[in-house]
C-alpha positions as CSV (number, residue, x, y, z in Angstrom):
1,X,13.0,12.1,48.2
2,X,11.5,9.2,45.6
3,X,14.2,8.5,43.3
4,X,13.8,7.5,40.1
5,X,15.2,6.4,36.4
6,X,12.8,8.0,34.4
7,X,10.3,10.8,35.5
8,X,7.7,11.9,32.7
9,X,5.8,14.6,32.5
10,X,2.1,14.5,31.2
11,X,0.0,11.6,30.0
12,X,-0.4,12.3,26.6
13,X,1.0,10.1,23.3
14,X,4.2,11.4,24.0
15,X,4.4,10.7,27.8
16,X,2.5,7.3,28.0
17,X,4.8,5.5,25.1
18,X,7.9,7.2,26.7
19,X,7.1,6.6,29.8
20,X,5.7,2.4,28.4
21,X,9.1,1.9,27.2
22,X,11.3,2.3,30.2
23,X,8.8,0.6,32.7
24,X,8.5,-2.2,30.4
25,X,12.7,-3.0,30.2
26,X,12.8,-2.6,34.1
27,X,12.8,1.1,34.7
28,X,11.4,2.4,37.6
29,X,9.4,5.3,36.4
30,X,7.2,8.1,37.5
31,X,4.5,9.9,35.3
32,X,3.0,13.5,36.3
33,X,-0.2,14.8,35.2
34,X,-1.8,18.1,36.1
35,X,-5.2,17.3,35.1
36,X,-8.0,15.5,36.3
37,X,-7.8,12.6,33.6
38,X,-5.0,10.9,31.6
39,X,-4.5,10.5,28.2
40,X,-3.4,14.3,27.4
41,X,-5.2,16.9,24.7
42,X,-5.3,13.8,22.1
43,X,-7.7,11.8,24.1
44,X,-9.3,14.5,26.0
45,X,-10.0,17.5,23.3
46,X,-8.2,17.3,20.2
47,X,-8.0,13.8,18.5
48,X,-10.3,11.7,19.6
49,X,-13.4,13.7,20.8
50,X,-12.9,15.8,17.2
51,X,-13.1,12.7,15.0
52,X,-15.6,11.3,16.6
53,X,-17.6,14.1,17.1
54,X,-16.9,14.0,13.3
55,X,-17.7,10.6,12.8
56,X,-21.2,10.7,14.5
57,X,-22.1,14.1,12.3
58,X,-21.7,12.1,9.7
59,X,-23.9,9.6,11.0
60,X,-26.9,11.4,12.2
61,X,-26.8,13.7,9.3
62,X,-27.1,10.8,6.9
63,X,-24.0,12.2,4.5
64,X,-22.5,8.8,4.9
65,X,-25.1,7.8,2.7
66,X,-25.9,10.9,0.3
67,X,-25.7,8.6,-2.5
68,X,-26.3,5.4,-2.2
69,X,-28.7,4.5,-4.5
70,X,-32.4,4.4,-3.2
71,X,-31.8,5.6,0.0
72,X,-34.4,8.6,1.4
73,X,-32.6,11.1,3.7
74,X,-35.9,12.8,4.4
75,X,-36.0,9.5,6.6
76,X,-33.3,10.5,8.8
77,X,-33.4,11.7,12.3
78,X,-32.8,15.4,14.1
79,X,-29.6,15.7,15.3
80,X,-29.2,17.0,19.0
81,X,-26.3,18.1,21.1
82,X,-27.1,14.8,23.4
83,X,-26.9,12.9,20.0
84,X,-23.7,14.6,18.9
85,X,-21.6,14.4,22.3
86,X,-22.5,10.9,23.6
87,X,-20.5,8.9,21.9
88,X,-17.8,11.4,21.8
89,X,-17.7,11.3,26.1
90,X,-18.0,7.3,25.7
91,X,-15.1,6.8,23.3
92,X,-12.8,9.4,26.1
93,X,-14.0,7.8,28.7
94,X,-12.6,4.2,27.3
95,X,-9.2,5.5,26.1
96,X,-8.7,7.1,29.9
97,X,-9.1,3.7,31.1
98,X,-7.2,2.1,28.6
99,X,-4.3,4.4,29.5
100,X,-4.2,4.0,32.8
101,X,-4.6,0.3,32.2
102,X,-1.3,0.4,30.5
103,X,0.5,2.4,32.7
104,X,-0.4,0.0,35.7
105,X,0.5,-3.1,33.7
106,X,4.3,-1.9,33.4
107,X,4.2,-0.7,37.4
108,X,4.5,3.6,36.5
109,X,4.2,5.3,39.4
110,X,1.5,8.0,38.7
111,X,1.7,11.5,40.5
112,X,-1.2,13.8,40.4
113,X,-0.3,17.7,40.4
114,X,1.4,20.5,38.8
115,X,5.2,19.8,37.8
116,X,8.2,22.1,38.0
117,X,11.5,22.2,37.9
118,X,13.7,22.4,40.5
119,X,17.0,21.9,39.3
120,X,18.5,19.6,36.4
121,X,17.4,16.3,37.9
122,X,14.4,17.3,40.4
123,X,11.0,18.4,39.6
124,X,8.7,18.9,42.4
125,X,5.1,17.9,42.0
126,X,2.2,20.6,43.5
127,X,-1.4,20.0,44.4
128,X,-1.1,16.3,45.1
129,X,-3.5,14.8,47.9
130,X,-0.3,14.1,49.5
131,X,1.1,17.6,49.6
132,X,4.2,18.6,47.7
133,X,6.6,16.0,46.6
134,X,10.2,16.3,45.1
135,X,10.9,13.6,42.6
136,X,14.8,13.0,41.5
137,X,15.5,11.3,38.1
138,X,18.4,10.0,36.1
139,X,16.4,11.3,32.7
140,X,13.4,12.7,32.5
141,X,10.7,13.6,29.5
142,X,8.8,16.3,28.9
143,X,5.5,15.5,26.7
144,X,3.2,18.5,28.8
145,X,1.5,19.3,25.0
146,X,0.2,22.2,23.8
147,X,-3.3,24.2,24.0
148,X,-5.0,26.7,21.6
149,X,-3.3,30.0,21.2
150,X,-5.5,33.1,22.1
151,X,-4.9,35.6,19.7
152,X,-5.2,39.2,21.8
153,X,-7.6,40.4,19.7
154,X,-10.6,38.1,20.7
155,X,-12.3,38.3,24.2
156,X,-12.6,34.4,25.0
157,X,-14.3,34.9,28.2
158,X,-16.8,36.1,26.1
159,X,-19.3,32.6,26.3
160,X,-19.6,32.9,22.5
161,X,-15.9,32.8,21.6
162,X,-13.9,29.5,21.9
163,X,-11.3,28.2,21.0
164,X,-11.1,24.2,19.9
165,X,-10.9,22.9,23.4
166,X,-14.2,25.0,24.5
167,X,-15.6,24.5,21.8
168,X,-16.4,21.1,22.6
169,X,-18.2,22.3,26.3
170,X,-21.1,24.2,23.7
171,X,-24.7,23.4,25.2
172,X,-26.7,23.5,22.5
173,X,-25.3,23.6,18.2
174,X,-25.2,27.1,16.7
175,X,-27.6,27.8,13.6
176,X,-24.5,30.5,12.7
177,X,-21.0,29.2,13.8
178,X,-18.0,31.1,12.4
179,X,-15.0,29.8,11.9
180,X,-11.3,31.9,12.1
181,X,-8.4,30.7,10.6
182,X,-8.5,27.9,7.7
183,X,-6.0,25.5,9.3
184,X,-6.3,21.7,9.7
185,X,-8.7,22.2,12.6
186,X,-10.6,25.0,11.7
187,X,-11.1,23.0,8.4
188,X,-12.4,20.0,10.5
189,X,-14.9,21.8,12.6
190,X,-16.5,23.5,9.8
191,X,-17.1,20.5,8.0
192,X,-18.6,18.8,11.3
193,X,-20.8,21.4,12.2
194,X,-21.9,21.7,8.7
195,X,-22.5,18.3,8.2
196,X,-25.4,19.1,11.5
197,X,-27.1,21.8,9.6
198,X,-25.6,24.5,10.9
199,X,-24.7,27.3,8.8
200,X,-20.9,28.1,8.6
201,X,-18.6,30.7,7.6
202,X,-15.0,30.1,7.1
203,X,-12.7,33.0,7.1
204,X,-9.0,32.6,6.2
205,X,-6.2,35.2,4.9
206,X,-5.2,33.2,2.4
207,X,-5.8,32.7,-0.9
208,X,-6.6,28.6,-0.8
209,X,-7.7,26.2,1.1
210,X,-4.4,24.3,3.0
211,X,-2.4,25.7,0.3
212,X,0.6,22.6,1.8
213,X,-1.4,20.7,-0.2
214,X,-1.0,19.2,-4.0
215,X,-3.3,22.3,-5.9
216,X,-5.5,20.3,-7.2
217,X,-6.5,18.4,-3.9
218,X,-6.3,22.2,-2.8
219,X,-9.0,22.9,-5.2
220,X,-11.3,19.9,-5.2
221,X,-11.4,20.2,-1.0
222,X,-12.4,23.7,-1.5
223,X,-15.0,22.7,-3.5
224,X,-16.4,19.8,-1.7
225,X,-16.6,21.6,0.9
226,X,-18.5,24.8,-0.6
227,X,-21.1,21.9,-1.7
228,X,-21.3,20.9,1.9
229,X,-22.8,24.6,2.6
230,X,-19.7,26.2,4.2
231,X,-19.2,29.7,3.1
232,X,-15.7,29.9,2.9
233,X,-14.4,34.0,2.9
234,X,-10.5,33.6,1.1
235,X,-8.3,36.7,1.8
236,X,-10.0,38.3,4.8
237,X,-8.3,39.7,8.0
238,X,-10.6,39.9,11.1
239,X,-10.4,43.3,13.1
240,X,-13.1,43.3,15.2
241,X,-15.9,41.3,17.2
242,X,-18.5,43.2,18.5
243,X,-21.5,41.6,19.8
244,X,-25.0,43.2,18.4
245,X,-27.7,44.2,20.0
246,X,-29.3,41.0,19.1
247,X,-26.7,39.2,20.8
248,X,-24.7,37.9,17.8
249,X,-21.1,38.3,17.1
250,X,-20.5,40.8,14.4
251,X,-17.0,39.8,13.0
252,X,-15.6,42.7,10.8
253,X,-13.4,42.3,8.2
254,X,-10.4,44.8,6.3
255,X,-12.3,44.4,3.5
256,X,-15.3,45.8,5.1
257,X,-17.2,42.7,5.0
258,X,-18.8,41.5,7.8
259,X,-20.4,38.0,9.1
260,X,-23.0,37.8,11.9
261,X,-22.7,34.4,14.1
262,X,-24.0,32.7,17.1
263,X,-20.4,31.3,18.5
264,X,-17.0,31.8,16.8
265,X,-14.6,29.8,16.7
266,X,-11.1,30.6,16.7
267,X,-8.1,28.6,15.2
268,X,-4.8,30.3,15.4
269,X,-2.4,27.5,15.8
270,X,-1.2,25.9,19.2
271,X,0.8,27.3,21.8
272,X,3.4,24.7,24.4
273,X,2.6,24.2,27.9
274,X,5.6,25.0,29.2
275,X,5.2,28.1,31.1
276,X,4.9,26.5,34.4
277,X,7.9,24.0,34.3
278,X,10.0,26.2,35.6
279,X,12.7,25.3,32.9
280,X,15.1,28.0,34.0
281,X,16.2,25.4,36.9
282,X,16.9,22.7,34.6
283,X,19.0,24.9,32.0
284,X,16.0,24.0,29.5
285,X,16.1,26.4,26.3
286,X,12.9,27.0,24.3
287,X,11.8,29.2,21.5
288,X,8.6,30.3,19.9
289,X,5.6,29.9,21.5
290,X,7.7,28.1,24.1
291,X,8.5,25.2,22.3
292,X,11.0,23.4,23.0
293,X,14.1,22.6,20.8
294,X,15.5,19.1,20.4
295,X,17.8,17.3,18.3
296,X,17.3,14.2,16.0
297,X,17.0,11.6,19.7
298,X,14.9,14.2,21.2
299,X,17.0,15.6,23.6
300,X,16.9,19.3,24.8
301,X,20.0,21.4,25.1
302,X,19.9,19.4,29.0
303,X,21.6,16.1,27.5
304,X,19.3,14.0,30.0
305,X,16.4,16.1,29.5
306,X,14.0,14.9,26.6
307,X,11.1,16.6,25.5
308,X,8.3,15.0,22.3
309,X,5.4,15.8,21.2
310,X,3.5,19.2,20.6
311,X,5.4,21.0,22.7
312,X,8.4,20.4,20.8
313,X,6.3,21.9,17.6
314,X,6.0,20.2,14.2
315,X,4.7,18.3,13.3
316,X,2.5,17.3,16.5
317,X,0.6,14.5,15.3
318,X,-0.8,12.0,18.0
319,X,0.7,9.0,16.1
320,X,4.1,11.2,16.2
321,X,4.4,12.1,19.3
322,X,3.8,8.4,20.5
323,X,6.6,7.2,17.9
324,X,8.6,10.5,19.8
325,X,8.1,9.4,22.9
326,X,9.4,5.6,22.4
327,X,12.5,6.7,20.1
328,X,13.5,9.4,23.0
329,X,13.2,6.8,25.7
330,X,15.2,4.0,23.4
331,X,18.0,6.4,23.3
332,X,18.1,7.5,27.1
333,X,18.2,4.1,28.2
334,X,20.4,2.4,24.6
335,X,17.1,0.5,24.2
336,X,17.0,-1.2,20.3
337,X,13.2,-1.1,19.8
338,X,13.0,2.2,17.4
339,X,16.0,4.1,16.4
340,X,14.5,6.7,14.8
341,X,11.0,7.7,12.5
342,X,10.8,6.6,9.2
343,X,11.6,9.6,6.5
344,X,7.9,10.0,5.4
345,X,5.0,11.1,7.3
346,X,1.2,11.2,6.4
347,X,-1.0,13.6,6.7
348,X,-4.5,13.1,7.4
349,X,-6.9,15.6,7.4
350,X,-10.9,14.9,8.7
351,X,-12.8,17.1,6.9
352,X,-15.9,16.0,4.3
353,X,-14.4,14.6,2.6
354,X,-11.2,13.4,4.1
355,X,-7.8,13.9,2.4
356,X,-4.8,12.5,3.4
357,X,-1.4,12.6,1.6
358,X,2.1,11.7,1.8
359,X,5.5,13.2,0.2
360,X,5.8,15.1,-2.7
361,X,3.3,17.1,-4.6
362,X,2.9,18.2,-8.4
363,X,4.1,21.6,-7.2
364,X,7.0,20.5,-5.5
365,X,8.0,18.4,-8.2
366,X,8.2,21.4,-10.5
367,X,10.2,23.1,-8.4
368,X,12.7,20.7,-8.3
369,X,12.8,20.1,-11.8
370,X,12.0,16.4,-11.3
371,X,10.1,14.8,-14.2
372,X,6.9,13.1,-13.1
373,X,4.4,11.3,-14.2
374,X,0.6,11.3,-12.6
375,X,-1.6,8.6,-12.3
376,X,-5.6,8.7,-11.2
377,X,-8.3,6.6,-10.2
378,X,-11.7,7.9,-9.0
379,X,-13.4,6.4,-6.1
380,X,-17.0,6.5,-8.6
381,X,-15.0,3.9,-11.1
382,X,-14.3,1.6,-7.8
383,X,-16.7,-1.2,-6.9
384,X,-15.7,-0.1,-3.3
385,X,-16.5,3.6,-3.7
386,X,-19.8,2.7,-5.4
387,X,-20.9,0.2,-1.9
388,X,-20.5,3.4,0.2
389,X,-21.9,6.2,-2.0
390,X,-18.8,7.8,-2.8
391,X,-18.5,9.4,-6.2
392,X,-16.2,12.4,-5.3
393,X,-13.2,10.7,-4.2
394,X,-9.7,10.0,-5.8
395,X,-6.4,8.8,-5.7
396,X,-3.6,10.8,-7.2
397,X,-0.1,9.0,-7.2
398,X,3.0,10.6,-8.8
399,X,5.9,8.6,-10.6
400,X,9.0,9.7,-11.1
401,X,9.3,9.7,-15.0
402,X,12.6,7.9,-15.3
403,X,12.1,5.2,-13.4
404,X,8.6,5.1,-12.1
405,X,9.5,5.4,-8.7
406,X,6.3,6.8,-6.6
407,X,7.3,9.9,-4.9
408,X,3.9,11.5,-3.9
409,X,0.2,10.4,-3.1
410,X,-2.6,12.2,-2.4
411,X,-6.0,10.8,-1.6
412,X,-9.5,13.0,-1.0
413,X,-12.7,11.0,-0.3
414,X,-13.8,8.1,2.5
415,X,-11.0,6.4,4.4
416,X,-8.7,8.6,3.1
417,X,-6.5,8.6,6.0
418,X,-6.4,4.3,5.5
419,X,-6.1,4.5,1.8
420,X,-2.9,6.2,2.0
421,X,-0.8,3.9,3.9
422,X,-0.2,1.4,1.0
423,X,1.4,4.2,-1.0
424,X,3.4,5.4,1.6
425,X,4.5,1.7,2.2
426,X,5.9,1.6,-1.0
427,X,7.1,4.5,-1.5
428,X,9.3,4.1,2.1
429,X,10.8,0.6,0.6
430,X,11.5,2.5,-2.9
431,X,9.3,0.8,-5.0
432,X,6.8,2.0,-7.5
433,X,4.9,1.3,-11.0
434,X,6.3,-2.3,-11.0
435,X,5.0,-3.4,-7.5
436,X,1.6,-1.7,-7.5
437,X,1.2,-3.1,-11.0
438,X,1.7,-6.9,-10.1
439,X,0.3,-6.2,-6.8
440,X,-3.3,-8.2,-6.6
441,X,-6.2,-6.7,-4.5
442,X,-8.8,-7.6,-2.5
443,X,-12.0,-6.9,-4.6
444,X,-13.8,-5.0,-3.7
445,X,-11.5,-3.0,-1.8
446,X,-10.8,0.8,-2.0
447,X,-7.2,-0.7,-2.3
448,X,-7.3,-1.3,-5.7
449,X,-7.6,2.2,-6.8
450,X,-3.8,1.9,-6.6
451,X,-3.8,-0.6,-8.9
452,X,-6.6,1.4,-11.5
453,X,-3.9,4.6,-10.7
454,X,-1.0,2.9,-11.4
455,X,-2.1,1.7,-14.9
456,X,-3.3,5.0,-15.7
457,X,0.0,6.3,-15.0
458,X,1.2,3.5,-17.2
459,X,-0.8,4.4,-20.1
460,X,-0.2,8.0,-20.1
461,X,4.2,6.9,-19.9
462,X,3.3,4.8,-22.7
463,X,1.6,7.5,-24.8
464,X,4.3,9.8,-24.1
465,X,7.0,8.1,-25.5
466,X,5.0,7.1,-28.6
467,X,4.4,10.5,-29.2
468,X,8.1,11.6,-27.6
469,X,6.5,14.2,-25.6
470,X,7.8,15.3,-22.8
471,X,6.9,16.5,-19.5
């Protein structure tokens, strides 16, 4: 029986870093996968393959350059499904290899097959070429992920049904795609196949768009994205989806209303992959969904047993999960690399246009009573936004009135998800007004819509106290 000081299971974020950072202090280590590639649903079918599927949308549909100024659209080519999943298979195929490069260069041992438990320190490894193999380990980490959840009330063997991993297998782009649920990825798969001409309904039960959003980011999104041509249907319960006799969907709605598609997608959340550990061996609790639950290093009710990334739930980000995996492993083995992750997470969100967003929002701030001041800058006032066609963007940072301290920022429009990190830099070494205000930016740079925010801010603190307003 291969014996071992670490044995990881699955490839993903979660598993590669945890797995990186024992091999790379001397551990001998073992990494499982089940499928036929490496790199987990964030290389294979969620992360990557959806922004870049994003990415090249907005490249072949010429939104990347809706306004700058003389530019003829009527110029730009047809998109086609080869056109539109090309580069998304050559950007999967390259992060494969580059995980698998890793892995080698710290010596991992990497086991092909389906893990399970056996007892609290031996998980036995099924379908390898080799036959069945029993692995024993001091700790072990389980990263296995998550896939879609399949709500019972949709028939996904049904070829015109998918969920967000299938729907990346389509043969040819809809002309009607419906969308269910108004989540993060439901959000980013209408704007991409809307951004291809496709026409797109977007049914939610809510009442907003993302409504963990600041409102009026909330709003402006919603908007942007009815401009785009997405039909988005607020406050709408699906309960059925028969197929007509044209061979459409028909998805009928409590209301009564009803929206005729060529495929559907559904986006009901995510659901662990943990049903075939066998965790009952190992003593391993889990909860909803089967996720399982961990405490602030990680670990599951198993003291050696670790578990990151979506399967332990929220907020299962790629760039979390890897930053789960390394702190999980540092505490196993008393490593000093990362203790633990910083308070603040962004949030990035790729729909047209992006939005990403970090800490508190004007609604929050209310709640808790905490006087705030708001500071914009829009991206059409920006030398920066103007070069790439932008004129919808902003940036939205709140100030805490008493001592300008920034305590939320909110960003909608191109390179959102980049724009953000300054703010949250600051905001995660307690600074505020005063450092983004003697700060000095590249120009031109979207970067210095913090400083344009920040004195905006400034002015309107200013004009309050003159007047002795208050919040």
């Amino acid at each position: 029986m291969p014996k071992y000081d670490l044995v990881v299971l699955g490839s993903g974020p979660a598993g590669e870093k945890g797995a990186s950072t024992a091999a790379i202090t001397g551990r001998r280590v073992a990494l499982i996968e089940r499928e036929p590639v490496l790199g987990g649903a964030s290389t294979n079918t969620g992360t990557l393959p959806s922004k870049t599927l994003r990415e090249t949308a907005l490249a072949l549909s010429g939104l990347r350059a809706r306004d700058l100024y003389g530019v003829d659209l009527s110029l730009r080519r047809e998109a086609t499904i080869r056109d539109f999943m090309y580069h998304e298979e050559h950007v999967k195929k390259g992060e494969r290899e580059r995980v698998r490069r890793r892995l080698d260069r710290v010596n991992v041992d990497l086991f092909r097959g389906v893990a399970a438990f056996t007892g609290p320190h031996t998980v036995r490894v099924s379908g390898d070429a080799s036959g069945d193999t029993i692995l024993e380990a001091e700790k072990i980490l389980i990263a296995t992920g998550s896939t879609p959840y399949h709500p019972p009330d949709f028939d996904f063997k049904d070829p015109r049904i998918h969920d967000s991993d299938e729907l990346l297998t389509i043969e040819r782009l809809p002309k009607i795609l419906a969308v269910v649920g108004a989540g993060v990825i439901g959000c980013e798969y209408a704007c991409t196949f809307a951004a291809l001409s496709c026409e797109v309904h977007l049914i939610d039960g809510r009442d907003c768009l993302l409504p963990f959003l600041d409102k009026e980011v909330s709003e402006s999104l919603e908007e942007a994205i009815q401009n785009l041509g997405i039909q988005f249907h607020k406050k709408e319960q699906v309960t059925g989806c028969p197929i007509t006799d044209g061979g459409q969907v028909k998805l009928t709605c409590e209301s009564g209303k009803s929206v005729i598609a060529d495929q559907v997608l559904i986006s009901a959340g995510r659901t662990s992959n943990t049903g075939h550990l066998n965790l009952e061996a190992a003593g391993v609790a889990t909860g909803k969904r089967g996720l399982i639950p961990v405490n602030a290093y990680y670990q599951t009710n198993v003291p050696h047993i670790y578990a990151a990334g979506d399967v332990i739930g929220f907020p299962a980000l790629s760039a979390t999960s890897a930053a789960q995996g390394r702190i999980a492993m540092c505490h196993a083995f008393s490593l000093v690399f990362e203790k633990d992750l910083a308070p603040l997470l962004p949030t990035g969100i790729y729909t047209i246009p992006e939005v990403s967003c970090v800490g508190e929002t004007e609604e929050s701030l209310k709640e808790k009573n905490i006087g705030y001041i708001t500071g914009k800058a829009r991206y059409r006032n920006n030398a920066r936004g103007e070069i790439i066609g932008d004129d919808y963007g902003f940036l939205k940072l709140l100030f805490r009135r008493e001592d300008m301290k920034l305590l939320g920022v909110h960003v909608i429009g191109e390179r959102a998800s980049e724009v953000v990190h300054t703010g949250m830099m600051v905001m995660l070494t307690g600074n505020g007004a005063d450092l983004l205000s003697r700060a000095c930016f590249n120009y031109p740079t979207l970067g210095d819509l913090y400083k344009d925010a920040t004195h905006n801010a400034l002015l309107s603190l200013h004009n309050l106290n003159k007047d002795g307003g208050a919040d």
